[in-house]
LOVOVEX-927947 format. One line per field, with one value per residue (C-alpha): residue number from 0; x, y, z. Coordinates in Angstrom, 2 decimals, decimal comma, always signed. Example, Ala and Ser with C-alpha at 12.3 -4.5 7.8 and 13.67 -1.06 7.14 Angstrom:
% LOVOVEX-927947
nr [0:1]
c1 [+12,30:+13,67]
c2 [-4,50:-1,06]
c3 [+7,80:+7,14]
***
This chain:
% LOVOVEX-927947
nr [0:1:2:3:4:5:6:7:8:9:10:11:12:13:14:15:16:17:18:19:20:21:22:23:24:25:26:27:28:29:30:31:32:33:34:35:36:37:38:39:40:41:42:43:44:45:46:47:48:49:50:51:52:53:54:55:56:57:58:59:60:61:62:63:64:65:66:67:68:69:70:71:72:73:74:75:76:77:78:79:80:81:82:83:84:85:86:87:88:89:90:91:92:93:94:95:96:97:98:99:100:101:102:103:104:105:106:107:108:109:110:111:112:113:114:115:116:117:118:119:120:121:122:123:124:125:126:127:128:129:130:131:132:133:134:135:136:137:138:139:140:141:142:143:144:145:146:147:148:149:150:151:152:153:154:155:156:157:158:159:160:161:162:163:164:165:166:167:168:169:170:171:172:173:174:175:176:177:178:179:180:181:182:183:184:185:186:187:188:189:190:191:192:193:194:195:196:197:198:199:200:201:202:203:204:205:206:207:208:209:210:211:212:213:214:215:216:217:218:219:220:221:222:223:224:225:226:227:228:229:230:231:232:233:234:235:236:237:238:239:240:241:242:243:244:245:246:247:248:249:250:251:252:253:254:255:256:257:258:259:260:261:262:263:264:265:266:267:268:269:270:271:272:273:274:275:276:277:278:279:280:281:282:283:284:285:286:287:288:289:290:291:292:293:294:295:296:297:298:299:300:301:302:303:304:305:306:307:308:309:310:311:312:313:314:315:316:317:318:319:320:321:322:323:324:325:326:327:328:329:330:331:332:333:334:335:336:337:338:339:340:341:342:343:344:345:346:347:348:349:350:351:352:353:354:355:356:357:358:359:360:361:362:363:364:365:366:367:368:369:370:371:372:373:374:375:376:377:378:379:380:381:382:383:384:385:386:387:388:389:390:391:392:393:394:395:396:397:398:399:400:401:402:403:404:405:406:407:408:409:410:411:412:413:414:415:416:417:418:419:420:421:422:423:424:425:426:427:428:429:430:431:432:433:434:435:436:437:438:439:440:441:442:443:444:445:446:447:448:449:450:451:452:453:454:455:456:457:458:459:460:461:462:463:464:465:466:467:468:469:470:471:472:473:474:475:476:477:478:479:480:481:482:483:484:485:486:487:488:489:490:491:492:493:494:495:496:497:498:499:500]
c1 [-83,95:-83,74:-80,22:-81,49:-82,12:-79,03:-77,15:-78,52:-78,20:-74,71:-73,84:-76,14:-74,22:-70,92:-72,10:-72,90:-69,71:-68,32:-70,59:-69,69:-66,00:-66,35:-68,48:-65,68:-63,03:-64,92:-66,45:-62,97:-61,27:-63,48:-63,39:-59,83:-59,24:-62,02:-60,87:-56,96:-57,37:-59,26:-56,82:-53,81:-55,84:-56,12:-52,40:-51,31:-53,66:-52,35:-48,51:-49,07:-51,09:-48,67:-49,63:-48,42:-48,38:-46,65:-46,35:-47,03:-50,67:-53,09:-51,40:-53,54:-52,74:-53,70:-53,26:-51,61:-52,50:-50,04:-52,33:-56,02:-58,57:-61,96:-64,03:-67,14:-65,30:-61,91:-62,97:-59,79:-59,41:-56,56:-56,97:-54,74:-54,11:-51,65:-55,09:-56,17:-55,80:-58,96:-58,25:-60,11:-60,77:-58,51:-59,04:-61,07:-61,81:-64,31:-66,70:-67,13:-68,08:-71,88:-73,84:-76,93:-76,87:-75,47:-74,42:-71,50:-69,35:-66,75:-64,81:-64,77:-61,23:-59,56:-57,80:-54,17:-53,22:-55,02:-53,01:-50,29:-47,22:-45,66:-48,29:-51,15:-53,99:-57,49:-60,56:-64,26:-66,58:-69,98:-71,73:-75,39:-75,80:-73,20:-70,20:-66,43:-63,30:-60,67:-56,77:-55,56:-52,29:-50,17:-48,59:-45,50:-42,96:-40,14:-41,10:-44,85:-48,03:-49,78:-52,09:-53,87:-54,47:-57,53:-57,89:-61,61:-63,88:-67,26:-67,40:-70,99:-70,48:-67,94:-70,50:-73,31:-71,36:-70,13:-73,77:-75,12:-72,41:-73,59:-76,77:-75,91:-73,66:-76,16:-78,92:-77,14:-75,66:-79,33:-80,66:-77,57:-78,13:-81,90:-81,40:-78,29:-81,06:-83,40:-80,93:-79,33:-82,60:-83,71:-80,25:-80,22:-83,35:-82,57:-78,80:-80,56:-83,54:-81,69:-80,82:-84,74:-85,42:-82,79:-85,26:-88,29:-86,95:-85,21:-89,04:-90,47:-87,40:-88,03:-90,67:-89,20:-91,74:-89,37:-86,09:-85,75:-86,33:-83,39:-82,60:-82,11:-78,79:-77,84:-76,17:-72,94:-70,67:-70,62:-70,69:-74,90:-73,81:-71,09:-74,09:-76,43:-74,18:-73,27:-76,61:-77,49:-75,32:-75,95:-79,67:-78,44:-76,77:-79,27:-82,09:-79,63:-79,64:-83,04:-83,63:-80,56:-82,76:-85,80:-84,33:-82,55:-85,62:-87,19:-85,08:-84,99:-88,73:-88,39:-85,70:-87,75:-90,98:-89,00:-87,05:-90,32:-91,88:-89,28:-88,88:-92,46:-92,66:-90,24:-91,39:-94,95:-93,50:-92,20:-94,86:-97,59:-95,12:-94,58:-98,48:-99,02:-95,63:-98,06:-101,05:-99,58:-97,61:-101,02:-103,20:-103,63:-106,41:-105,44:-108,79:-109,19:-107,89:-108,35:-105,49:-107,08:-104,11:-103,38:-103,28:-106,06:-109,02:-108,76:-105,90:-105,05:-105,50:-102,89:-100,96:-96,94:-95,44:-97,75:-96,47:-92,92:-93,10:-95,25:-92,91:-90,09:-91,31:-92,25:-88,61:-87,16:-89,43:-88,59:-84,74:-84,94:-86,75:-84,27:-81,25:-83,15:-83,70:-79,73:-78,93:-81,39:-79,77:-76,58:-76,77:-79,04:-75,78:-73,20:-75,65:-75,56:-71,58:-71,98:-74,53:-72,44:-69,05:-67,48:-63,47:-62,63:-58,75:-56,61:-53,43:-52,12:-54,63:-53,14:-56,67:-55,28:-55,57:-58,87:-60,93:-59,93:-61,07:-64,83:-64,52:-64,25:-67,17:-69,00:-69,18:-71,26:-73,85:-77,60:-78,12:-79,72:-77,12:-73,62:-70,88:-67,48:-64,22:-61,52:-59,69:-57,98:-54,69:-53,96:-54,74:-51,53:-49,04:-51,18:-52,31:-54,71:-55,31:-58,27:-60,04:-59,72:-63,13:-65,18:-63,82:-64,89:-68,13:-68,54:-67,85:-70,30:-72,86:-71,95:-71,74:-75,40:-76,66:-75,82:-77,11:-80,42:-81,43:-80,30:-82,59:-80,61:-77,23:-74,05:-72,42:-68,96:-66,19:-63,26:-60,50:-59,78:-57,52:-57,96:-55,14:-53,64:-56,96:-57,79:-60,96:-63,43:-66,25:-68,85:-71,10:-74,70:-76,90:-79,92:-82,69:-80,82:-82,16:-84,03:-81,74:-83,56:-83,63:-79,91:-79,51:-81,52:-80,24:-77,60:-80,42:-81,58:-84,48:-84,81:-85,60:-85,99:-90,00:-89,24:-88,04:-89,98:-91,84:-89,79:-87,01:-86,21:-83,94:-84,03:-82,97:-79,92:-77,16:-75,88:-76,02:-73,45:-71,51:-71,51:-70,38:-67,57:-66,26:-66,62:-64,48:-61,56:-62,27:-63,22:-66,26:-69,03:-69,57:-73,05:-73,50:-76,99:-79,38:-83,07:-83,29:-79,92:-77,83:-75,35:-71,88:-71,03:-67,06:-65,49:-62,69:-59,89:-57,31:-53,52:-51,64:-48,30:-47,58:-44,41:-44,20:-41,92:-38,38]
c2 [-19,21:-21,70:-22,35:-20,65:-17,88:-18,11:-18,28:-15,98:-13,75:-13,88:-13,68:-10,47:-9,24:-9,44:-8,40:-5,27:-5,04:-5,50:-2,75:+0,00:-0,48:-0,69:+3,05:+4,52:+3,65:+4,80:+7,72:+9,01:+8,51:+10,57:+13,39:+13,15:+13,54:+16,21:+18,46:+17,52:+19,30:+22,22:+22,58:+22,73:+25,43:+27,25:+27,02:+28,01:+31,29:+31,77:+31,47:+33,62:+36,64:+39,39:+41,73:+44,97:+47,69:+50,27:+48,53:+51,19:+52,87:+52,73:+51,40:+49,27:+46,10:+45,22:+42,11:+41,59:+38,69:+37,41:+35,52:+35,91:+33,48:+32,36:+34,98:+32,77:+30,15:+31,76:+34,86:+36,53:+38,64:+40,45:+40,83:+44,12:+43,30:+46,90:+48,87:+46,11:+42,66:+41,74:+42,68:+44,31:+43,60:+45,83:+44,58:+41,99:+40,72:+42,05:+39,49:+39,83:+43,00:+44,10:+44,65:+44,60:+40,90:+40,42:+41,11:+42,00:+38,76:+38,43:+35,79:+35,62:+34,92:+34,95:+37,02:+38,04:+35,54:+33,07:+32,85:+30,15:+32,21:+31,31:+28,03:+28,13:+26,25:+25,00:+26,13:+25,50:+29,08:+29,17:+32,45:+32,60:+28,91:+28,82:+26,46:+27,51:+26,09:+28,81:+28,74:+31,19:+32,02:+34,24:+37,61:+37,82:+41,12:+40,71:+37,22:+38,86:+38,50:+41,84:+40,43:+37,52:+36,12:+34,52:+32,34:+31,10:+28,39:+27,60:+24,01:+23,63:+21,24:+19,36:+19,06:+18,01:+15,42:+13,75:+14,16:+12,61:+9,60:+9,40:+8,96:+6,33:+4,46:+4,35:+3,09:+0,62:-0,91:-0,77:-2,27:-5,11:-5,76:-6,22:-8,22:-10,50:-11,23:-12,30:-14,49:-16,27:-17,37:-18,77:-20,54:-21,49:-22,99:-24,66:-25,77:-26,90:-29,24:-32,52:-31,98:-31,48:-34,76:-36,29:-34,88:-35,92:-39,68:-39,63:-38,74:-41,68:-43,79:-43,38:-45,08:-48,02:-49,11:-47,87:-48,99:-49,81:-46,21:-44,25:-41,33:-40,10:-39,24:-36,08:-35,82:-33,51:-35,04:-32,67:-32,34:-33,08:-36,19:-37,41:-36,87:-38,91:-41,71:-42,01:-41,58:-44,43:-46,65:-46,15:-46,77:-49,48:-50,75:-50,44:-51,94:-55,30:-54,64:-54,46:-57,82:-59,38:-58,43:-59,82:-63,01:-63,83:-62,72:-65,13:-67,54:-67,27:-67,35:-70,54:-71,82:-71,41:-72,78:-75,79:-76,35:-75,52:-78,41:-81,04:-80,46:-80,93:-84,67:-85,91:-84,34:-85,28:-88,75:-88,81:-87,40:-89,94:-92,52:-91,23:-91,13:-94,35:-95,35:-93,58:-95,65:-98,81:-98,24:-96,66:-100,00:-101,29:-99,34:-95,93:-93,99:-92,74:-89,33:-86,49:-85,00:-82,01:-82,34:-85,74:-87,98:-90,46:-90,12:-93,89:-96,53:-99,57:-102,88:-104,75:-108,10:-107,73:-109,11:-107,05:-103,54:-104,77:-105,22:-102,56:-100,23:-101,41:-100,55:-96,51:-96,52:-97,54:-95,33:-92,40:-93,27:-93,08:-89,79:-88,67:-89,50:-87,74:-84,28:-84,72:-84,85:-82,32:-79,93:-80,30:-79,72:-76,47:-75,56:-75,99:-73,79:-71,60:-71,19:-70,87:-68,10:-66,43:-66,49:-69,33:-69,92:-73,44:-74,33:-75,93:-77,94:-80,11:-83,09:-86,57:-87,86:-91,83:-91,86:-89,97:-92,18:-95,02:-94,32:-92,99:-96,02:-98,44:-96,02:-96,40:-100,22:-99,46:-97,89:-99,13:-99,42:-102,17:-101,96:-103,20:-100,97:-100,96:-99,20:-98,69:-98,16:-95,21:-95,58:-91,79:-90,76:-92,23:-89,33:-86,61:-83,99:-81,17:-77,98:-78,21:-79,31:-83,32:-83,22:-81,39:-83,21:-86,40:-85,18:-84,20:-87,56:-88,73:-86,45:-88,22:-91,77:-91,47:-89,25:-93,01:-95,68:-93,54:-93,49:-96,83:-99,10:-101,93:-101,82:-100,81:-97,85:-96,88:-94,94:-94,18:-91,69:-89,65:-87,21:-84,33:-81,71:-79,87:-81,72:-84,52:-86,05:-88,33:-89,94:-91,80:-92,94:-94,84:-97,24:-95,47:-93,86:-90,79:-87,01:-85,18:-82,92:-79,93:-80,36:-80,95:-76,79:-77,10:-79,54:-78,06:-75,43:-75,74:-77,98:-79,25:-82,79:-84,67:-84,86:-88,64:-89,25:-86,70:-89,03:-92,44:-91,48:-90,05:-86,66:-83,07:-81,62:-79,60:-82,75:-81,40:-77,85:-78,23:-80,48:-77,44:-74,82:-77,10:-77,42:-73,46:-73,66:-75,77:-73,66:-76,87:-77,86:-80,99:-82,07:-83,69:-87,02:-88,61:-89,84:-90,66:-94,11:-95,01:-93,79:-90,38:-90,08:-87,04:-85,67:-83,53:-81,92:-80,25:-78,77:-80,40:-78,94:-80,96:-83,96:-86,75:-89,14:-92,07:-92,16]
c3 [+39,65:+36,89:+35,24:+32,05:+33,76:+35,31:+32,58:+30,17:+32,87:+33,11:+29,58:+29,76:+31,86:+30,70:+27,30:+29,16:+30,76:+27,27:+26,00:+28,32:+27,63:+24,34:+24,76:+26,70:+24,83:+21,59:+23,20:+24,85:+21,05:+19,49:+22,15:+21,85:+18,71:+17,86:+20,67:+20,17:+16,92:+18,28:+20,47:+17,99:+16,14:+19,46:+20,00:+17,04:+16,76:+20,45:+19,24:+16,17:+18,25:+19,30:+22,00:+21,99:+24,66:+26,96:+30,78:+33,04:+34,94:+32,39:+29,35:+26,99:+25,85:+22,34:+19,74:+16,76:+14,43:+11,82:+9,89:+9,16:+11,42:+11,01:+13,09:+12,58:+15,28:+17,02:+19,32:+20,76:+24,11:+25,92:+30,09:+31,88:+35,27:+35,36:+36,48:+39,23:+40,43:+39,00:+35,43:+32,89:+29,04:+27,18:+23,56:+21,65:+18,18:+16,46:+16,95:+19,95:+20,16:+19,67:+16,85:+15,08:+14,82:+18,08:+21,10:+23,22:+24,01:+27,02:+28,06:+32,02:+33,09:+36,59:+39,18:+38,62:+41,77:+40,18:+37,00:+36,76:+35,48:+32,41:+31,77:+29,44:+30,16:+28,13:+30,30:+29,28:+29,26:+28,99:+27,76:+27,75:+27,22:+24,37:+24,83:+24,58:+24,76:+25,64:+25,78:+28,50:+27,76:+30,73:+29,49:+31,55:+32,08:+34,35:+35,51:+36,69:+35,34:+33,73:+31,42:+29,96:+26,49:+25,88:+22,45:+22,78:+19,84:+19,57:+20,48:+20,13:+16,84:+18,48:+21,88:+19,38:+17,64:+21,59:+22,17:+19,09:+20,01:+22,79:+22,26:+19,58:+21,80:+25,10:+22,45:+20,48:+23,91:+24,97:+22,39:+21,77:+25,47:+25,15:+21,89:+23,26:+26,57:+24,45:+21,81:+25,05:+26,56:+23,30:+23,19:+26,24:+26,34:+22,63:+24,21:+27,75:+26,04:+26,22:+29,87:+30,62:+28,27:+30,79:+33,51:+31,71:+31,51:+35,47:+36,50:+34,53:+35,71:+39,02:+39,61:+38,33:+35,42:+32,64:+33,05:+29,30:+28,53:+27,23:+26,63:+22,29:+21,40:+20,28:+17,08:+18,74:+20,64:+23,00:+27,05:+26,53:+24,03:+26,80:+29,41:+27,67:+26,89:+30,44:+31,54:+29,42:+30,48:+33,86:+32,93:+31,17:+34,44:+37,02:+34,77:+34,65:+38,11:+38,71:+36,63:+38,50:+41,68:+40,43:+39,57:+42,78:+44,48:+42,18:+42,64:+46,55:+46,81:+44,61:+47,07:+49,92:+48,58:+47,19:+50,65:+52,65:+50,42:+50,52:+54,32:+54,79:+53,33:+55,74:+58,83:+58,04:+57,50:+61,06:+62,81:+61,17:+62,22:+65,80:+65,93:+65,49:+67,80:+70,26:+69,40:+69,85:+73,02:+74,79:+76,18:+79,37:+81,30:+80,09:+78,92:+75,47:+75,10:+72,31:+70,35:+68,55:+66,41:+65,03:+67,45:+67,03:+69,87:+70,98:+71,87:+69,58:+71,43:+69,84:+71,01:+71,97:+68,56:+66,75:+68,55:+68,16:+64,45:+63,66:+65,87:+64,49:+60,87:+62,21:+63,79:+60,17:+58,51:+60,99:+60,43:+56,97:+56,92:+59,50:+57,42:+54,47:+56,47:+57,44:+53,94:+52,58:+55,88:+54,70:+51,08:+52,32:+53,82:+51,51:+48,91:+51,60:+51,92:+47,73:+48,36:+50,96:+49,45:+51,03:+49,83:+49,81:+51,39:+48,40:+48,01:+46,13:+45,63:+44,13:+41,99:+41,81:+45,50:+45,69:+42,78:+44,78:+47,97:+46,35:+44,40:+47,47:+49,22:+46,30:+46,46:+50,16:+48,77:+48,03:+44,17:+41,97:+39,22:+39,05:+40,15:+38,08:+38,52:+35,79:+33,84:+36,22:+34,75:+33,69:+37,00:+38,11:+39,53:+38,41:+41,02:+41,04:+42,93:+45,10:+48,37:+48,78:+50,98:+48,05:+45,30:+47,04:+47,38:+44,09:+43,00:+45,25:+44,13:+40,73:+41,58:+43,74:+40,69:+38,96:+41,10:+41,44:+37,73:+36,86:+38,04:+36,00:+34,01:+34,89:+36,71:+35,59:+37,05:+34,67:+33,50:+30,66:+29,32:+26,89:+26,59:+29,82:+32,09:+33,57:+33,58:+36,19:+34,08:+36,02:+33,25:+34,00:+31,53:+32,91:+31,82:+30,60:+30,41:+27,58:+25,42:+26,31:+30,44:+30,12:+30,64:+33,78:+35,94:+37,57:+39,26:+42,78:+43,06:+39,52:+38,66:+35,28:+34,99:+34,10:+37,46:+39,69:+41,43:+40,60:+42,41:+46,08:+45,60:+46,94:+43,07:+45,28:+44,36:+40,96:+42,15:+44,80:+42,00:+40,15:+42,66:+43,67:+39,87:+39,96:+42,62:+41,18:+38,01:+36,76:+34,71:+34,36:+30,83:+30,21:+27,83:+27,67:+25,49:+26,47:+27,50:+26,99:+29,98:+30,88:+31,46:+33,70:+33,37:+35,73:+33,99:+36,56:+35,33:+36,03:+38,22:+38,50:+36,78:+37,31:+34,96:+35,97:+34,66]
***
């Protein structure tokens, strides 16, 4: 059963609970007061009828009226229960009696035991089909019951108008009823249509190819208008979501083509070189043998000098390679702690200390340009919250960044200072970065197109710089200009300061 159904239904029905009550209560007014004043006219003919008579065997009682009644409506008759228990009809009006236009009219009444003494009471006769309403009225002589008055009306106008109410109140209930079922499932269905356009959209929704749709906004704000906004912005949600999901799956797919690829180069690397490691060390009488893979199908015949430099060039080459997978591993994981969460231990970091010691690390490492250090003055006392390990590795990631691109010049570390943070600048004469890759360089396994190739790099460096900054709530501002150099600025925020007295 539908909830239109449901709820029409319901309303139906307690319209029709309404209906009957409203019947009854009408009904029983009416009948109230049309027989309430019948009965007062009974009464009152009743109180102002005198009966008359000698109590003893076979006396006759007999009426008296005071005032003239309506003979057409009020029928009067006087019971004698002197001759028997049972009574007999002593005297009437004379409408009741027969005629030529009608005949002879009694009143049945009851047994002399069955009178209550001294109470009147209204009792409903029916002669021939004709309705009365008749006051019995107890004639009492020494505290015993010899007689009976009985003040009888016509109520057949008064049971034709109940009727006719009736009638009128069973049909117009019938009819409100039937109209009011009708009304409330138009309304219903009229008051119910956004919630099936919800329906209509959650079915298009759900399979996932219309996430932009939403749902139109009824003018009301109503329970339906609150519904739909909700709705909405849960739609609105889960399709950010959904793109959010796409993305990172995106991006993950990415990730593992561009780690699958850079891990390949090296290991192909090592294996050519431990190929031919296995060419030159296989002489003497050994047969020639078949590698299906890629091990060459014959020996090399080579003198003793000749292995030993050529092997020692593979064992560089393989080194090198190695060291390159170790680095490549390692950035992999610290992308990985990013990815999964990972929260860093801080305290208090002094940054004179720490410049100094990447600085003197620094001067270690392979490069082609010149490698300066200063000025590093307004690091002096000034301390950070962070992780001393990470921030060193940042800089690293910085300094390395440097040497690589700058095949000649000068790399430069320095300080600087701009409001409540402190800054490490390492800025390079190299061969700078295109205004509009500058947004990209921080992603996983993205390299300036004017060194992809030129230069040896995984594209992960800057992308680790950048999740470390996150997590000093610090940030890397970017400087360059194509052909001229970069200067990269980590910007931590102080956390103490002492200034010498």
């Amino acid at each position: 059963m539908s909830i239109r159904l449901r709820l029409t239904l319901w309303y139906s029905g307690l319209l029709a609970v309404t209906l009957v009550a409203f019947g009854v209560v009408i009904y029983g007014i009416v009948q109230n007061n049309t027989m309430s004043s019948l009965k007062d006219q009974l009464r009152r003919i009743s109180e102002e009828t005198q009966v008359r008579g000698r109590v003893g065997q076979g006396v006759n009682l007999s009426g008296v009226l005071r005032s003239a009644i309506d003979y057409n409506s009020f029928f009067i008759q006087i019971v004698n229960y002197i001759p028997t228990i049972t009574g007999v009809v002593d005297d009437k009006t004379p409408n009741m009696r027969s005629s030529t236009n009608r005949p002879e009219l009694t009143f049945t009444f009851p047994k002399q035991n069955e009178v209550r003494h001294g109470e009147y009471a209204f009792v409903k006769r029916e002669i021939e089909g004709i309705p009365f309403l008749v006051l019995e009225n107890p004639i009492m002589y020494n505290d015993e019951v010899v007689g009976l008055l009985q003040v009888g009306a016509w109520t057949g106008r008064e049971e034709q108008l109940l009727h006719q109410l009736r009638s009128i109140l069973w049909f117009a209930g019938a009819a409100g009823l039937i109209a009011a079922f009708l009304l409330g499932m138009f309304l219903s269905r009229k008051a119910l249509m956004p919630i099936n356009r919800v329906t209509e959209a959650a079915e298009r929704i759900q399979s996932g190819s219309e996430l932009s749709l939403r749902i139109p906004r009824e003018k009301p704000n109503d329970e339906i208008g609150r519904l739909t906004d909700t709705l909405n912005a849960m739609l609105s949600g889960v399709e950010r979501a959904y793109k959010n999901l796409e993305d990172s799956n995106a991006a993950q797919r990415r990730f593992v083509s561009d780690a699958s690829h850079e891990l390949r180069t090296p290991l192909t690397t090592i294996r050519g070189n431990v190929d031919l490691l296995e060419k030159i060390w296989v002489g003497g009488e050994a047969e020639p043998r078949v590698d299906t893979e890629n091990v060459a199908s014959t020996t090399l015949v080579l003198t003793e000098e000749e292995k030993r430099g050529m092997s020692l060039e593979s064992i560089r080459d393989i080194a090198d390679e190695a060291r390159r997978m170790s680095g490549l591993v390692n950035h992999l994981l610290s992308l990985a702690r990013a990815d999964a969460g990972y929260v860093m231990e801080m305290g208090d970091v002094e940054l004179l200390p720490l410049a100094e010691e990447a600085a003197r690390r620094a001067a270690f490492l392979p490069r082609k340009a010149e490698w300066a250090v200063g000025p590093l003055d307004l690091l002096s006392e000034v301390k950070v919250r962070g992780n001393r390990d990470y921030l060193l590795q940042l800089l690293f990631i910085l300094i390395e960044n440097g040497f690589k691109y700058t095949p000649s010049g000068v790399v430069r570390l320095y300080a600087a200072r701009r409001d409540n943070a402190i800054g490490l600048s390492v800025a390079d004469t190299g061969i700078g970065i295109a205004l509009e890759e500058v947004p990209h360089i921080f992603e996983r396994f993205y390299r300036v197109d004017v060194s992809r190739g030129e230069t040896s790099g995984t594209g992960l460096g800057l992308s680790i710089a950048k999740w470390i900054a996150d997590m000093h709530h610090a940030r890397i501002e970017v400087q360059t200009r194509l052909g001229e150099g970069t200067v990269f600025t980590l910007w931590l925020p102080v956390q103490r300061e002492e200034k010498p007295a």
